[in-house]
N, CA, C and O atoms as a Maestro MAE file, in Angstrom:
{
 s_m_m2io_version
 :::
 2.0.0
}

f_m_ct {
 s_m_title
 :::
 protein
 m_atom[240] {
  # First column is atom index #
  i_m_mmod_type
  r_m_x_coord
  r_m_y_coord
  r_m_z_coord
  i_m_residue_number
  s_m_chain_name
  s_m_pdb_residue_name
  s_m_pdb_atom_name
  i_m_atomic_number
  :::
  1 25 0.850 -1.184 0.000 1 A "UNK " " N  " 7
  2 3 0.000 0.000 0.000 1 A "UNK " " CA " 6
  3 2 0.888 1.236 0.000 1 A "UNK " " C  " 6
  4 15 1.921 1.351 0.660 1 A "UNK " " O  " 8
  5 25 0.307 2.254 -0.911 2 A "UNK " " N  " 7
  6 3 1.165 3.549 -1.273 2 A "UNK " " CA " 6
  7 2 1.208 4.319 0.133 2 A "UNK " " C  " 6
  8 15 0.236 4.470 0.874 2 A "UNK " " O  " 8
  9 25 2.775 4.873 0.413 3 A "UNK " " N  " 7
  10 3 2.513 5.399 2.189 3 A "UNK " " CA " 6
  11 2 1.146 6.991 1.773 3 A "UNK " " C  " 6
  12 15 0.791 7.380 0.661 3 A "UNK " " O  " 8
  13 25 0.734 7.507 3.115 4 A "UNK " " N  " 7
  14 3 -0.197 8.233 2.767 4 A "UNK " " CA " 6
  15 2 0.576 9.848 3.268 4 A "UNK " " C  " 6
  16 15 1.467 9.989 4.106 4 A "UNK " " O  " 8
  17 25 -0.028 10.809 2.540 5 A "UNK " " N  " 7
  18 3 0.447 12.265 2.794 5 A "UNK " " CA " 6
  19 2 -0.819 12.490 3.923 5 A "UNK " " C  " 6
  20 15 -2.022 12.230 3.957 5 A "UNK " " O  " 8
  21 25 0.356 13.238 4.978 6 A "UNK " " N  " 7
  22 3 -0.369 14.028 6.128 6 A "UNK " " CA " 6
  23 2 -1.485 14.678 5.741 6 A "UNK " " C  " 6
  24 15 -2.378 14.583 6.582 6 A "UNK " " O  " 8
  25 25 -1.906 15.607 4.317 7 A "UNK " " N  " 7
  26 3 -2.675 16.332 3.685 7 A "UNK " " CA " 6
  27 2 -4.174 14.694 3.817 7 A "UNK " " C  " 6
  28 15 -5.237 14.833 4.422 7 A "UNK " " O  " 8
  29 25 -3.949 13.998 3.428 8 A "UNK " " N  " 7
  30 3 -4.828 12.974 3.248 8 A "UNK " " CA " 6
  31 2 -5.973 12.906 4.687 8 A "UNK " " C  " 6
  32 15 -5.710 13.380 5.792 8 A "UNK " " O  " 8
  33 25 -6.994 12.342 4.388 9 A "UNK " " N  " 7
  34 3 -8.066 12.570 5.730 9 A "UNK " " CA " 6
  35 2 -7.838 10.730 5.794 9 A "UNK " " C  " 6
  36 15 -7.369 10.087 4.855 9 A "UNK " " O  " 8
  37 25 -8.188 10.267 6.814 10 A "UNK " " N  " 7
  38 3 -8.411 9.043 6.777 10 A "UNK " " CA " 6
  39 2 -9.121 8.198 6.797 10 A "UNK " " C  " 6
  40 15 -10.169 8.522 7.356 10 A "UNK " " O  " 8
  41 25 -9.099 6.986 6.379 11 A "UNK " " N  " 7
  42 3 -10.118 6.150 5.708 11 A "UNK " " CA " 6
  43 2 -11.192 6.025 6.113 11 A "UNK " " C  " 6
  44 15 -11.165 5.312 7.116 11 A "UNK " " O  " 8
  45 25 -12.730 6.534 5.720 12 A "UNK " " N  " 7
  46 3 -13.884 6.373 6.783 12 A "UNK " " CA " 6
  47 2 -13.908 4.635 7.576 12 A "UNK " " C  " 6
  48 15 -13.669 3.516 7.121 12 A "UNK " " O  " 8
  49 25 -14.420 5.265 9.263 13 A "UNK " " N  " 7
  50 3 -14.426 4.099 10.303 13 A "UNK " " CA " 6
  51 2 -12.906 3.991 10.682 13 A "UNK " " C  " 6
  52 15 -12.776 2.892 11.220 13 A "UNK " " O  " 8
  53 25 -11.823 4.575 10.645 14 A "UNK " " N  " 7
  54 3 -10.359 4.193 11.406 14 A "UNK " " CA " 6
  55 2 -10.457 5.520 12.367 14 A "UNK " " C  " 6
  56 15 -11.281 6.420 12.201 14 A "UNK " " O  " 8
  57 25 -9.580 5.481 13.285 15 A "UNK " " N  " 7
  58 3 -8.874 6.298 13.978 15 A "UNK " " CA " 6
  59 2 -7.882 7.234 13.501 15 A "UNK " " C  " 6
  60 15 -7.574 7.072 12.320 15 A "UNK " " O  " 8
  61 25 -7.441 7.950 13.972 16 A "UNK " " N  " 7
  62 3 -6.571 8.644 13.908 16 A "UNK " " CA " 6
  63 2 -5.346 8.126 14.331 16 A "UNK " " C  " 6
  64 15 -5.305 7.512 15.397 16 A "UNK " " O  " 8
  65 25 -4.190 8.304 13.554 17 A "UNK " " N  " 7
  66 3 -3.051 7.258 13.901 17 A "UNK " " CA " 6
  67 2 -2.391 8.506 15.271 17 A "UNK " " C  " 6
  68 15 -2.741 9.625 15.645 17 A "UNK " " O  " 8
  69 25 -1.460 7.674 15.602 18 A "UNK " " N  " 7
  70 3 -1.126 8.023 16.896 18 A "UNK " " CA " 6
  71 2 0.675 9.042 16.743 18 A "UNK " " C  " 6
  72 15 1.696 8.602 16.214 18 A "UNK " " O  " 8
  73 25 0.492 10.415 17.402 19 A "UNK " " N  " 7
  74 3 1.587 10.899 17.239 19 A "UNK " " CA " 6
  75 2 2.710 10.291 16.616 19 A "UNK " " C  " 6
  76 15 3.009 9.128 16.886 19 A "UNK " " O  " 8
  77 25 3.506 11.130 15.624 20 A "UNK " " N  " 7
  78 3 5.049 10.583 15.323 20 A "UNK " " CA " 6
  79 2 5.333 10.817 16.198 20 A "UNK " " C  " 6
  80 15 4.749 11.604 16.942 20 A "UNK " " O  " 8
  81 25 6.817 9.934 16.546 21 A "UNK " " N  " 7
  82 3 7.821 10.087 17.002 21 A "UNK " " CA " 6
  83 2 8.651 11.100 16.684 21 A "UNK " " C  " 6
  84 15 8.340 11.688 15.649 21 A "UNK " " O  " 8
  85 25 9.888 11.603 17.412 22 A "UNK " " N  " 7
  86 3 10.649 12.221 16.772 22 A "UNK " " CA " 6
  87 2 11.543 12.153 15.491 22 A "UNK " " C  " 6
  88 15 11.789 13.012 14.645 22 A "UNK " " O  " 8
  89 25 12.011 10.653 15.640 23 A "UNK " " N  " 7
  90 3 12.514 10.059 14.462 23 A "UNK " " CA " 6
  91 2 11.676 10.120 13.322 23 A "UNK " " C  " 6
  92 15 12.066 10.767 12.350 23 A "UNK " " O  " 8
  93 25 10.666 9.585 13.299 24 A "UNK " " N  " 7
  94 3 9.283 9.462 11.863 24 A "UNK " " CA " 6
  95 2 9.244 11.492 11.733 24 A "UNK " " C  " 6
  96 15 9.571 11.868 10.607 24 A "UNK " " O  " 8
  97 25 8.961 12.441 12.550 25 A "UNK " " N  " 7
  98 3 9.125 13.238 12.610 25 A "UNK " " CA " 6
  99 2 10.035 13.941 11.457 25 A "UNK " " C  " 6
  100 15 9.681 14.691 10.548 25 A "UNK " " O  " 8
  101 25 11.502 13.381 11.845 26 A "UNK " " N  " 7
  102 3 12.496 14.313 11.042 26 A "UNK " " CA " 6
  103 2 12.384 13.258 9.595 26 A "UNK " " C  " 6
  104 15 12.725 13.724 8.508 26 A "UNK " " O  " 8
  105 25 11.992 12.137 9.683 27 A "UNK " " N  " 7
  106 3 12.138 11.677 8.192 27 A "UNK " " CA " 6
  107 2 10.895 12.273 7.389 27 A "UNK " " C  " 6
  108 15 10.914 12.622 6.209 27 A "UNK " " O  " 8
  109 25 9.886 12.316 8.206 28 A "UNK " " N  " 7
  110 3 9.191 12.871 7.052 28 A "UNK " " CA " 6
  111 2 8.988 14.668 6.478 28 A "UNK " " C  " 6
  112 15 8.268 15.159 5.609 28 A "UNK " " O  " 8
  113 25 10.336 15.481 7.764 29 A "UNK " " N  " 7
  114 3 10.372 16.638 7.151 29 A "UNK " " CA " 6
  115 2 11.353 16.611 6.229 29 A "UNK " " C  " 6
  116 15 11.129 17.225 5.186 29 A "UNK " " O  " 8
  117 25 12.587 15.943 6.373 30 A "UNK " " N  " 7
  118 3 13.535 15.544 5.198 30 A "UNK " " CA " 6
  119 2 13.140 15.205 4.154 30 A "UNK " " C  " 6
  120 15 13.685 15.713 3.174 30 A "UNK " " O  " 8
  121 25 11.512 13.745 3.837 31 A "UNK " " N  " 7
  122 3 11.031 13.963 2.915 31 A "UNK " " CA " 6
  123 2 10.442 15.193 2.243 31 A "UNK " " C  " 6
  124 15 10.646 15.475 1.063 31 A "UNK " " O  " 8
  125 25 9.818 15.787 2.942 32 A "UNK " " N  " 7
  126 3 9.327 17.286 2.327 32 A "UNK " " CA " 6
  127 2 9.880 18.128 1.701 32 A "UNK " " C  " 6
  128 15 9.589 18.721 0.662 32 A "UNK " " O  " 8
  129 25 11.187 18.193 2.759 33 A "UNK " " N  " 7
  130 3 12.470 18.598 2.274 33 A "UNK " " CA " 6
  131 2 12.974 18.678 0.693 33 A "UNK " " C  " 6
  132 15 13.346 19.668 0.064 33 A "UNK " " O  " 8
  133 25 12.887 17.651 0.377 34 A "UNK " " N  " 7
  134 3 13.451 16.918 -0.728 34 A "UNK " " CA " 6
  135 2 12.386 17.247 -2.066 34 A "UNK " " C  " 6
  136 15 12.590 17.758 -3.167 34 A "UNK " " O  " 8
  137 25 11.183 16.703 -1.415 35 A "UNK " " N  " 7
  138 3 10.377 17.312 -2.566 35 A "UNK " " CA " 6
  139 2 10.183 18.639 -3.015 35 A "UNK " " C  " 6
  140 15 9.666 19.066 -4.048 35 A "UNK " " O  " 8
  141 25 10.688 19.205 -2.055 36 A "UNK " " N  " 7
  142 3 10.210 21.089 -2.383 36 A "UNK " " CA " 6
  143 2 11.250 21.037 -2.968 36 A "UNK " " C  " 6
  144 15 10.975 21.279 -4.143 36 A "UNK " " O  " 8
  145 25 12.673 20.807 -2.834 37 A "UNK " " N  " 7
  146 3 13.782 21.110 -3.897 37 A "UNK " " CA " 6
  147 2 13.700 20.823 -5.068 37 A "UNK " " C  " 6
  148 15 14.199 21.436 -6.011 37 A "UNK " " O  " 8
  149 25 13.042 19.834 -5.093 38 A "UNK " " N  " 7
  150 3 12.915 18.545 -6.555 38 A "UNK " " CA " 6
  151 2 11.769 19.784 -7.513 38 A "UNK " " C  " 6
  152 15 12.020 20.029 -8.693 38 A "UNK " " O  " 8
  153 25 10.680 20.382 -6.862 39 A "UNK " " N  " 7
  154 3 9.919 21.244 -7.124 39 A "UNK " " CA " 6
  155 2 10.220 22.440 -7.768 39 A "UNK " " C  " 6
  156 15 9.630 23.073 -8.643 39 A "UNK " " O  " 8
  157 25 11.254 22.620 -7.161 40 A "UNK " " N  " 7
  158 3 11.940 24.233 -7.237 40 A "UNK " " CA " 6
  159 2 13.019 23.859 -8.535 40 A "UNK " " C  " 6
  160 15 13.323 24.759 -9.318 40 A "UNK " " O  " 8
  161 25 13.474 22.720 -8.674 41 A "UNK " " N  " 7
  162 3 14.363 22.422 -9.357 41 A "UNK " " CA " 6
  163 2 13.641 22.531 -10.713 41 A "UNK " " C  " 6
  164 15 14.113 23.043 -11.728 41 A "UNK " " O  " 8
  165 25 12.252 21.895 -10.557 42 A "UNK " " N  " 7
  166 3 11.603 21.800 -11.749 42 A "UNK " " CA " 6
  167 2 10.691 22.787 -12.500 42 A "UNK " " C  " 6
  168 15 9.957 22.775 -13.488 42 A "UNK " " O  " 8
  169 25 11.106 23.667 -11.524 43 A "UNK " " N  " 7
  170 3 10.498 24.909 -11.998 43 A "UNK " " CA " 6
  171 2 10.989 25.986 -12.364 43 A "UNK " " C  " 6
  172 15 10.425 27.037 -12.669 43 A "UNK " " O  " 8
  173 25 12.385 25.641 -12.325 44 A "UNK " " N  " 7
  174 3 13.553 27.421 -12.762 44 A "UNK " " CA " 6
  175 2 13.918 26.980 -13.844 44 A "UNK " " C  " 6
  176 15 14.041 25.780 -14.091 44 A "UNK " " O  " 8
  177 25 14.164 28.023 -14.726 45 A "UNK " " N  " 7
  178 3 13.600 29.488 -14.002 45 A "UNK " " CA " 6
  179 2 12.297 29.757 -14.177 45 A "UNK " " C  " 6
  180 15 11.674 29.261 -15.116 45 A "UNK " " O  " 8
  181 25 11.651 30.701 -13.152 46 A "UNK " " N  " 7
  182 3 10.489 31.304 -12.812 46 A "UNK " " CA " 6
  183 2 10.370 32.416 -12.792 46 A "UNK " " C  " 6
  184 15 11.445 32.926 -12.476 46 A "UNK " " O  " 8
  185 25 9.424 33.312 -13.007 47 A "UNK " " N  " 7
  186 3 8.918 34.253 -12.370 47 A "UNK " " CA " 6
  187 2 8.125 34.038 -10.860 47 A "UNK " " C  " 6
  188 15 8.309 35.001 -10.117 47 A "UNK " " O  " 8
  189 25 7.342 33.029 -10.319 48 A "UNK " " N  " 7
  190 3 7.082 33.148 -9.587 48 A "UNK " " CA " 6
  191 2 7.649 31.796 -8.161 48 A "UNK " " C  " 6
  192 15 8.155 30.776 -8.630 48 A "UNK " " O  " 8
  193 25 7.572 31.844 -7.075 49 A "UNK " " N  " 7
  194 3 7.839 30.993 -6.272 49 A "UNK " " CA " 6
  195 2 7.325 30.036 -6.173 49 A "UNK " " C  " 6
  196 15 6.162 30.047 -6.577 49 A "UNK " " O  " 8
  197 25 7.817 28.809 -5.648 50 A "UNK " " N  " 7
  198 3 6.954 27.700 -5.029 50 A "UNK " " CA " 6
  199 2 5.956 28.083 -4.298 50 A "UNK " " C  " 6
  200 15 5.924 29.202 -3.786 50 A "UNK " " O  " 8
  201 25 4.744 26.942 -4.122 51 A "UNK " " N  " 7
  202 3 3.617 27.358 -2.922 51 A "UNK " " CA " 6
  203 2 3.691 26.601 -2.460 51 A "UNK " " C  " 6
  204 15 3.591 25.542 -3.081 51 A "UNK " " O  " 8
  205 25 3.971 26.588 -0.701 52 A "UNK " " N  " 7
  206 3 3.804 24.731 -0.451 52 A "UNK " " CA " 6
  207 2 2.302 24.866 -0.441 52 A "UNK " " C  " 6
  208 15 1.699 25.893 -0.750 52 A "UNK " " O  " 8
  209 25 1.612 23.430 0.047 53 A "UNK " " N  " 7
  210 3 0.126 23.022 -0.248 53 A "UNK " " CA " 6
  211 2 -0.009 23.222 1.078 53 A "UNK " " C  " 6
  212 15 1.070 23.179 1.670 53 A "UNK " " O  " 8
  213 25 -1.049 23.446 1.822 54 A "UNK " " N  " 7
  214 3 -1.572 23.945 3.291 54 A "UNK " " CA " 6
  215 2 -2.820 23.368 3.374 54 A "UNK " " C  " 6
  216 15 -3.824 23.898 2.898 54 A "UNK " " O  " 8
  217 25 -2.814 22.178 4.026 55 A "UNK " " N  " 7
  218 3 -3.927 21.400 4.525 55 A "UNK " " CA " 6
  219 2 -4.960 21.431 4.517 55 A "UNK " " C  " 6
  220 15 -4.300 22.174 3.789 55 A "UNK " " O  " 8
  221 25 -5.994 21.433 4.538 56 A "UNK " " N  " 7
  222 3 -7.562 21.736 5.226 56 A "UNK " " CA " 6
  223 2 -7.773 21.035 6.195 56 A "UNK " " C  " 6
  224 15 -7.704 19.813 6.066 56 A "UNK " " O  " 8
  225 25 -8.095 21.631 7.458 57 A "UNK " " N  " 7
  226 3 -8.712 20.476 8.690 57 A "UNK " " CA " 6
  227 2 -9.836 19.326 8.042 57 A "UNK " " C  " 6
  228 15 -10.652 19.450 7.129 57 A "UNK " " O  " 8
  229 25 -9.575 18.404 8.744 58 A "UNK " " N  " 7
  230 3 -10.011 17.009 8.382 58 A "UNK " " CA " 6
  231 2 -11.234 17.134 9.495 58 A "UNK " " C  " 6
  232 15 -11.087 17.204 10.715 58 A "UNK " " O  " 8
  233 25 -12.903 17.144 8.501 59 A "UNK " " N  " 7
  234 3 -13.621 17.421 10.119 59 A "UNK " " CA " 6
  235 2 -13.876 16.289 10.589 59 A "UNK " " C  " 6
  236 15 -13.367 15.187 10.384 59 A "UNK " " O  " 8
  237 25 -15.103 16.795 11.553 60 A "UNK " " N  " 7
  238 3 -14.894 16.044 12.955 60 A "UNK " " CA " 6
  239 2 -16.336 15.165 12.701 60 A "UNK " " C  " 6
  240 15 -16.717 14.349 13.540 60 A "UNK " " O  " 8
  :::
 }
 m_bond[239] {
  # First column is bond index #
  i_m_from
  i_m_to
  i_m_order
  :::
  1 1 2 1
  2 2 3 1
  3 3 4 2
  4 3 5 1
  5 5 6 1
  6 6 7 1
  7 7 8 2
  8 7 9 1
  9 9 10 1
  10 10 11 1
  11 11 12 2
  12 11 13 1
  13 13 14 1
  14 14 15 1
  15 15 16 2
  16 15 17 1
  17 17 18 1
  18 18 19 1
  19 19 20 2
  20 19 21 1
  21 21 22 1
  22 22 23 1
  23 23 24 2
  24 23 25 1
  25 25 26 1
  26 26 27 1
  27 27 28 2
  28 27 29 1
  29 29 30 1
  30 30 31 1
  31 31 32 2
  32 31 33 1
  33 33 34 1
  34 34 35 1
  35 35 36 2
  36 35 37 1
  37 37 38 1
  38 38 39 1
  39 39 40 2
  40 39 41 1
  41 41 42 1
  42 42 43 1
  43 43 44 2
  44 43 45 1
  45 45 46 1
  46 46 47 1
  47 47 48 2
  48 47 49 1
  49 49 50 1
  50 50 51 1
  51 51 52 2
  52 51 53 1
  53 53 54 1
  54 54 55 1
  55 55 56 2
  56 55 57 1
  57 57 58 1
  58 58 59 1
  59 59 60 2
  60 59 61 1
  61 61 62 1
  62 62 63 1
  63 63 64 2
  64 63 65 1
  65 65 66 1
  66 66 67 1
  67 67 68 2
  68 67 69 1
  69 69 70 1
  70 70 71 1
  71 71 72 2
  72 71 73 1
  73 73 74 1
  74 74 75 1
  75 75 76 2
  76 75 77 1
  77 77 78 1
  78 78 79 1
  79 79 80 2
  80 79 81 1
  81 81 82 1
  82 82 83 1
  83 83 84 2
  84 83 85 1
  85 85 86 1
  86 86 87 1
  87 87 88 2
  88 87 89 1
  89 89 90 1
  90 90 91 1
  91 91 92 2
  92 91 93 1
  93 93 94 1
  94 94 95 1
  95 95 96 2
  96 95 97 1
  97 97 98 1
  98 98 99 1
  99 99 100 2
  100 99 101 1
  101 101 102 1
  102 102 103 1
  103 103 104 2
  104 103 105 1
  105 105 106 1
  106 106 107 1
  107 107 108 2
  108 107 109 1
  109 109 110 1
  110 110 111 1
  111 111 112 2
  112 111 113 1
  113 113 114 1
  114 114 115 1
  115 115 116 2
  116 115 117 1
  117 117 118 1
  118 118 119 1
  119 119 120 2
  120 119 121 1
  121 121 122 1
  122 122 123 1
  123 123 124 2
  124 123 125 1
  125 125 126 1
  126 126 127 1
  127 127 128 2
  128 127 129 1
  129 129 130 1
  130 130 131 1
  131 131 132 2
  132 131 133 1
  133 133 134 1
  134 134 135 1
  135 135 136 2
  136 135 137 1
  137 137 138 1
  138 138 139 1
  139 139 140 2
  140 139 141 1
  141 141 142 1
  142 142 143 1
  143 143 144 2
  144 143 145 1
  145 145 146 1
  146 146 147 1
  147 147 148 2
  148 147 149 1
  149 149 150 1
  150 150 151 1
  151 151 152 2
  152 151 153 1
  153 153 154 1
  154 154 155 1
  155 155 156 2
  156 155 157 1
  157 157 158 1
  158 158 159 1
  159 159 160 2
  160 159 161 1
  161 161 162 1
  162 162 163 1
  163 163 164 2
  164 163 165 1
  165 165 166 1
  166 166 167 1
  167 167 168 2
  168 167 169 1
  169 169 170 1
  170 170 171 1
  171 171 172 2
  172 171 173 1
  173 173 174 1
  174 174 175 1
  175 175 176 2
  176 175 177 1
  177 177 178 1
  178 178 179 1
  179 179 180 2
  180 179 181 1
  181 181 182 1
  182 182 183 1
  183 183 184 2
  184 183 185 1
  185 185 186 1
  186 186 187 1
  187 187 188 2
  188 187 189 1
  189 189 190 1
  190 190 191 1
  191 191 192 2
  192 191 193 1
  193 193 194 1
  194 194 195 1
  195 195 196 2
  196 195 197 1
  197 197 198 1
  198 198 199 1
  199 199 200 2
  200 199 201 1
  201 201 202 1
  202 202 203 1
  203 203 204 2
  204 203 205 1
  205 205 206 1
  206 206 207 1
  207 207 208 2
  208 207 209 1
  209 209 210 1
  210 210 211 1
  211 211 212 2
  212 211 213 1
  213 213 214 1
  214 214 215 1
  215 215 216 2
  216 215 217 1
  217 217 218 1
  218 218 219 1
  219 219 220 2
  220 219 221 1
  221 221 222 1
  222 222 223 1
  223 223 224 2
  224 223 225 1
  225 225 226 1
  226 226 227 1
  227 227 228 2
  228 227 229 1
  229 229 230 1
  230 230 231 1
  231 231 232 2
  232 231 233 1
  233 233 234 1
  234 234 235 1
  235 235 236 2
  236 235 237 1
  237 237 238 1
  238 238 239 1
  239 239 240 2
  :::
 }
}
């Protein structure tokens, strides 16, 4: 199964998974990391900047 982006809501009837760790933490800002460069890479030159993507609360 494809891993899932934080942006993603989760599967109707599950829980909410349970805090990262610190470790899962820094790997998945390193992943982010990586993709915004890969992003930026693929986009110069530009006139305008990257946007990162900004969530929507997942309701309740």
């Amino acid at each position: 199964m494809a891993e899932r982006d934080r942006k993603d809501p989760p599967p109707p009837g599950t829980s909410r998974e349970a805090p990262a760790t610190p470790g899962q933490e820094r790997r998945r800002k390193h992943h982010e990391d990586l993709n915004q460069d890969e992003a930026l890479e693929e986009t110069f030159p530009a006139s305008d900047p990257v946007s990162p993507f900004v969530p929507a609360r997942v309701p309740e």
